[in-house]
Kinemage of the C-alpha trace (Angstrom):
@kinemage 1
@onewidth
@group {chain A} dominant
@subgroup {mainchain}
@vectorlist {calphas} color= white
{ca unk a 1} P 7.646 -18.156 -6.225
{ca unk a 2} L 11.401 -18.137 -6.367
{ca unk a 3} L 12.218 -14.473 -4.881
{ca unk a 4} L 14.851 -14.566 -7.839
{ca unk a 5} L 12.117 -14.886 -10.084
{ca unk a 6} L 10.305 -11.744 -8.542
{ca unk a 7} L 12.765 -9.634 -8.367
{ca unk a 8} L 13.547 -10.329 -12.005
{ca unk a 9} L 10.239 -10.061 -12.877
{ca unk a 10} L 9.531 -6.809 -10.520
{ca unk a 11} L 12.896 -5.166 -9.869
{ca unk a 12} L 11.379 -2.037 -9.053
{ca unk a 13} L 7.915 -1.582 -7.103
{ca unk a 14} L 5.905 1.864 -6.189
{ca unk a 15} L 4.151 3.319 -3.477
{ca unk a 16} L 1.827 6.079 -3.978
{ca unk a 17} L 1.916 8.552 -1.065
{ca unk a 18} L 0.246 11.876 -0.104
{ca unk a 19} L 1.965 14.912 -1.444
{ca unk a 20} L 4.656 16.754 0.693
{ca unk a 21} L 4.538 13.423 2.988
{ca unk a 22} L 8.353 12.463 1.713
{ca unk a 23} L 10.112 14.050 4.294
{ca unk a 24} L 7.583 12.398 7.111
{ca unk a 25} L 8.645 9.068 5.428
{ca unk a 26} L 12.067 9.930 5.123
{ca unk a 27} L 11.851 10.689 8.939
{ca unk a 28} L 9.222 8.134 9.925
{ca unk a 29} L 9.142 5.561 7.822
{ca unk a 30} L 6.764 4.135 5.658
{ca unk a 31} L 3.580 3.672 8.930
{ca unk a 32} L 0.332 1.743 8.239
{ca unk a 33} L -2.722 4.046 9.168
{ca unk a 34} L -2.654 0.974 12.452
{ca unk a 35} L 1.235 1.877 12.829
{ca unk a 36} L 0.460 5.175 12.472
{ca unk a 37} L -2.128 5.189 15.095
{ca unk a 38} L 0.109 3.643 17.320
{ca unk a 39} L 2.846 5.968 16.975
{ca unk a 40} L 0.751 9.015 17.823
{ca unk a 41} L -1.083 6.969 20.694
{ca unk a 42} L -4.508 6.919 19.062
{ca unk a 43} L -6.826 4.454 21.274
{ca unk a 44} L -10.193 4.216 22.093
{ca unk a 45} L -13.168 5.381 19.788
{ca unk a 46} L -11.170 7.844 17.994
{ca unk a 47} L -8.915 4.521 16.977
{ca unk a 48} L -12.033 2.922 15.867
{ca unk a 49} L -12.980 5.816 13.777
{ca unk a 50} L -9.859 5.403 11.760
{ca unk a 51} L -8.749 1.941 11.962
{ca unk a 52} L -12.063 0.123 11.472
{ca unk a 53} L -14.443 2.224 9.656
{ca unk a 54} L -14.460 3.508 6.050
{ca unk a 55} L -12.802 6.923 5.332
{ca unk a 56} L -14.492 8.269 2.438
{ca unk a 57} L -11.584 11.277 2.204
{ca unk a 58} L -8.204 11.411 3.662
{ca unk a 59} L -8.245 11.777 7.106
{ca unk a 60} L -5.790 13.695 9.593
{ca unk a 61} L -5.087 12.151 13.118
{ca unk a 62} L -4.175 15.106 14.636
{ca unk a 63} L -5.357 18.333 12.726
{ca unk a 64} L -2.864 21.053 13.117
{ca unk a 65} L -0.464 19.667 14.798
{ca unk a 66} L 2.853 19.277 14.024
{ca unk a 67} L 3.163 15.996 14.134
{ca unk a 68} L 0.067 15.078 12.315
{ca unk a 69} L -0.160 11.969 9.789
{ca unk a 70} L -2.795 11.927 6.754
{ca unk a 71} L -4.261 8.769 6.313
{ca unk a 72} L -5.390 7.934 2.657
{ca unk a 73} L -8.644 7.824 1.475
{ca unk a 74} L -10.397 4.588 0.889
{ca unk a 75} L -13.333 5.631 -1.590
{ca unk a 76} L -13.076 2.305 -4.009
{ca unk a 77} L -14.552 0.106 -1.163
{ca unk a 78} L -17.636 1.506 1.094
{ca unk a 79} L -18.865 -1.001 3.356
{ca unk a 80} L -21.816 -1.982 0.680
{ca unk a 81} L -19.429 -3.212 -1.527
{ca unk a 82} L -16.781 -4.527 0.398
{ca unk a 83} L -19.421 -6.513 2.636
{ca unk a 84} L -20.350 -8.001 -0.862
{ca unk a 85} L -16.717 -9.296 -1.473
{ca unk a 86} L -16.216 -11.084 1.916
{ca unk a 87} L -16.875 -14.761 3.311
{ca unk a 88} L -19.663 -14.871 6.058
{ca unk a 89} L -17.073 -14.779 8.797
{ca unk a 90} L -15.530 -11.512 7.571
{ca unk a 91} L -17.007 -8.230 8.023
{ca unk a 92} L -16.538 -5.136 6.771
{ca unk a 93} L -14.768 -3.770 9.878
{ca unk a 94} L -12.562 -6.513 9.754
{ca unk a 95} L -11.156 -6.207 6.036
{ca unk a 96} L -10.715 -2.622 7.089
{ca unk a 97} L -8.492 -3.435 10.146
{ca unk a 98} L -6.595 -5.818 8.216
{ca unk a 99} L -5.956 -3.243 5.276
{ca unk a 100} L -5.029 -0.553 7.574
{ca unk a 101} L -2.630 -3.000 9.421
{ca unk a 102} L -0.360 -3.249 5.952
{ca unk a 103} L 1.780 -0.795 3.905
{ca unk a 104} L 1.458 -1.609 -0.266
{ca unk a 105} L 3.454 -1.242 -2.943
{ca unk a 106} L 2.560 -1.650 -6.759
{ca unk a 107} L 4.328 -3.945 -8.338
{ca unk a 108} L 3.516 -2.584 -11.812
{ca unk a 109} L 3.837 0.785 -12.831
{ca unk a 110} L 0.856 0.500 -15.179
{ca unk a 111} L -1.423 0.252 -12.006
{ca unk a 112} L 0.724 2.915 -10.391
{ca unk a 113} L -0.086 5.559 -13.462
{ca unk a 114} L -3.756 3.931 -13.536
{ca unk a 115} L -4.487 4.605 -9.520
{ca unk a 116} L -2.857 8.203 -10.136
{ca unk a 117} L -5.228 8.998 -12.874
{ca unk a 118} L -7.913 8.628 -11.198
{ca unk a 119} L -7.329 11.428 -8.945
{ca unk a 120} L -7.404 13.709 -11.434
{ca unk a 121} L -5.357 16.875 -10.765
{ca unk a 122} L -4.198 15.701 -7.363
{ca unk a 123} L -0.459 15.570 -6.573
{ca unk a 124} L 1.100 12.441 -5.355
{ca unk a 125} L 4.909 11.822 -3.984
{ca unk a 126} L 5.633 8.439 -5.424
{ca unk a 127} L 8.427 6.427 -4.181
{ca unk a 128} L 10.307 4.147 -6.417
{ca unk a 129} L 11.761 1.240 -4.358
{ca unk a 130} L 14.688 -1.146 -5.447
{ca unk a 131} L 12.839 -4.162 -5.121
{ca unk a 132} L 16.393 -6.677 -4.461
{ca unk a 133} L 17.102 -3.773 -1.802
{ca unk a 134} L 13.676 -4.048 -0.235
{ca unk a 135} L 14.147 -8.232 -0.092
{ca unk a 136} L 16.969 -8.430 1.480
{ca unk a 137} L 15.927 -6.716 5.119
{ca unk a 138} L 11.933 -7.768 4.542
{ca unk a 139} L 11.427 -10.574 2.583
{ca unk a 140} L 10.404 -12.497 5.207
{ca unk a 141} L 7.634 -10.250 6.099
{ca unk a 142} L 6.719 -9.313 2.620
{ca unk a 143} L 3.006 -10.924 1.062
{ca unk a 144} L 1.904 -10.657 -2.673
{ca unk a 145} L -1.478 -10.541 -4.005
{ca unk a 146} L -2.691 -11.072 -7.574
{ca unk a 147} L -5.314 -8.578 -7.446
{ca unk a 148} L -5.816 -4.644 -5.973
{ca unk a 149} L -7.254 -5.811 -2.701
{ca unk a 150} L -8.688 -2.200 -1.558
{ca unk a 151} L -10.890 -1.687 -4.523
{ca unk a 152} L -14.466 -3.154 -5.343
{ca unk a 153} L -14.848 -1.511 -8.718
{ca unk a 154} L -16.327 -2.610 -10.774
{ca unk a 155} L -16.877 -5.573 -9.274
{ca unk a 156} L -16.693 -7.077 -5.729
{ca unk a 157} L -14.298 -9.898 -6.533
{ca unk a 158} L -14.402 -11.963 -3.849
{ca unk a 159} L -11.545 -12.078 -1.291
{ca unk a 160} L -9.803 -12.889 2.300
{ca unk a 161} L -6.932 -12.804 4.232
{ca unk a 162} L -5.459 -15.957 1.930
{ca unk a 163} L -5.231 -13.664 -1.104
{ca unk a 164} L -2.275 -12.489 0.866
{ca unk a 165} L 0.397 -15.391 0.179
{ca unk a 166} L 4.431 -15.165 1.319
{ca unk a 167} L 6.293 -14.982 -1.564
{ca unk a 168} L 7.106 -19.124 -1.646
{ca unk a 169} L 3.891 -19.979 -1.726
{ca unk a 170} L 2.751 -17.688 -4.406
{ca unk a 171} L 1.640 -20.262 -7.340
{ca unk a 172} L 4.142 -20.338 -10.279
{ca unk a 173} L 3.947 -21.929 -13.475
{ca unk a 174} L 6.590 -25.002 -14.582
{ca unk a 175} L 8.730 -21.887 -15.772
{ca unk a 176} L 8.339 -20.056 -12.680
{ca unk a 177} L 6.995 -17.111 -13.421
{ca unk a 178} L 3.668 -16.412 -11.198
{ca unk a 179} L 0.356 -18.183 -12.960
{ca unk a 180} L -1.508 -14.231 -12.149
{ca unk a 181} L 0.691 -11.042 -12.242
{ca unk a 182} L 1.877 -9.890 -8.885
{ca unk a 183} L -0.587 -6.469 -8.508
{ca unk a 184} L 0.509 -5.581 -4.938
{ca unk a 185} L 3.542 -6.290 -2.579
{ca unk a 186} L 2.502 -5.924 0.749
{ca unk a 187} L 4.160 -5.522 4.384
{ca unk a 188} L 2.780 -6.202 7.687
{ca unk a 189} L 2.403 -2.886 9.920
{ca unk a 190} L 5.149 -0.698 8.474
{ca unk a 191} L 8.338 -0.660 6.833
{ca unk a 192} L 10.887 1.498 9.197
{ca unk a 193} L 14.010 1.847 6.696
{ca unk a 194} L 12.357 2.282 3.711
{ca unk a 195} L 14.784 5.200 2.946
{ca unk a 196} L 17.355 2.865 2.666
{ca unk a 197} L 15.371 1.421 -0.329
{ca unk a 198} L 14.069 3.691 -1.948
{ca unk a 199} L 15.895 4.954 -5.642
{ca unk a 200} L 13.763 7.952 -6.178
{ca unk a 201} L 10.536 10.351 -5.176
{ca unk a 202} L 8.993 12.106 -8.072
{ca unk a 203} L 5.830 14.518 -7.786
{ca unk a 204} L 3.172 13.181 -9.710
{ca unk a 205} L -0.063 14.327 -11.034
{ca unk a 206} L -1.724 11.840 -12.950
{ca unk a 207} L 1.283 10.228 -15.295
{ca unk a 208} L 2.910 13.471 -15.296
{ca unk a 209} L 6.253 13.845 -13.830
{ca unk a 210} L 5.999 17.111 -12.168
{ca unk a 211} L 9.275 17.023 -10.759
{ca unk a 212} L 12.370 14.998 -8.610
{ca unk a 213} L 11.637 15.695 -4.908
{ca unk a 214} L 14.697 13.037 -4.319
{ca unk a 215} L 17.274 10.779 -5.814
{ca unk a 216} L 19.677 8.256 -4.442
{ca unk a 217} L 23.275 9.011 -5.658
């Protein structure tokens, strides 16, 4: 895919994000749960814990402390379904490590509004990103999938690491536009300037605009 063609097709992309976590990410940057881990010098079983095992519920790293970091929940792929989804040289563990190892963004805001829904009367900060702004400092490191890779609902559709293409080898059709909507973009470990990217944070519950927590001028 012609990264002309995406960002014509996608010129702006979302990321869903724990609410009151803007100013972390403003701060921070946008950390994978593994970059995460990293940053607050998680090793050792309690690493395992997080990085290769299901989390059911949102997790803290450090409870309490101030510089704690809430990784998401991961409820739409418990290791009996997920196992189900994988080649035999995959495991659970493994898909887990890999997921944890990338920060997502939707590419659609229909999935956006669909994912928000179903937590109910949760609040999300959701970032809107300039997609052409994102490109130009990542696009090398940036991978899109066709399909919501963290969710086995309500089927297992089978996957692996290859559902994660770079953007020139996503497949097009003669026209160039991709032969399956892009559902996620994806970066590798973490994406340290996303403020520089980023057009606006709204609160969220469900598809309801609660209010602007931030807009670029």
């Amino acid at each position: 895919m012609e990264i002309s063609h995406l960002i014509a097709r996608y010129p702006r992309i979302f990321h869903m994000a724990n609410a009151g976590s803007w100013p972390s990410i403003h701060a921070r940057g946008l950390l994978s749960a593994t970059a995460a881990l990293d940053r607050l010098n998680v090793s050792g079983p309690l690493r395992a814990k997080f990085e290769d095992r299901h989390r059911p519920e949102m997790a803290s790293i450090h409870p309490g402390l101030s510089d704690d970091i809430v990784l998401r929940d991961q409820k739409p792929m418990p290791p009996s379904r997920i196992e189900r989804a994988l080649p035999p040289d995959l495991t659970a563990a493994d898909w887990y490590r890999l997921i944890n190892g990338k920060v997502f963004f939707w590419a659609q805001r229909e999935r956006l509004l669909r994912l928000l829904n179903s937590y109910g009367e949760f609040e999300h900060d959701v970032l809107t990103v300039d997609t052409t702004s994102l490109l130009s400092s990542h696009a090398s490191r940036v991978r899109l999938c066709h399909m919501n890779s963290g969710n086995t609902w309500p089927m297992p559709h089978p996957r692996d690491a290859s559902i994660f293409k770079p953007i020139d080898e996503y497949p097009v059709r003669p026209s160039g536009l991709p032969q399956k909507e892009v559902v996620e973009l994806v970066i590798e470990y973490g994406v340290p300037d996303i403020k520089d990217h980023v057009l606006a944070v709204t609160r969220m519950r469900g598809s309801e605009e609660l209010g602007s927590l931030w807009r670029r001028t």
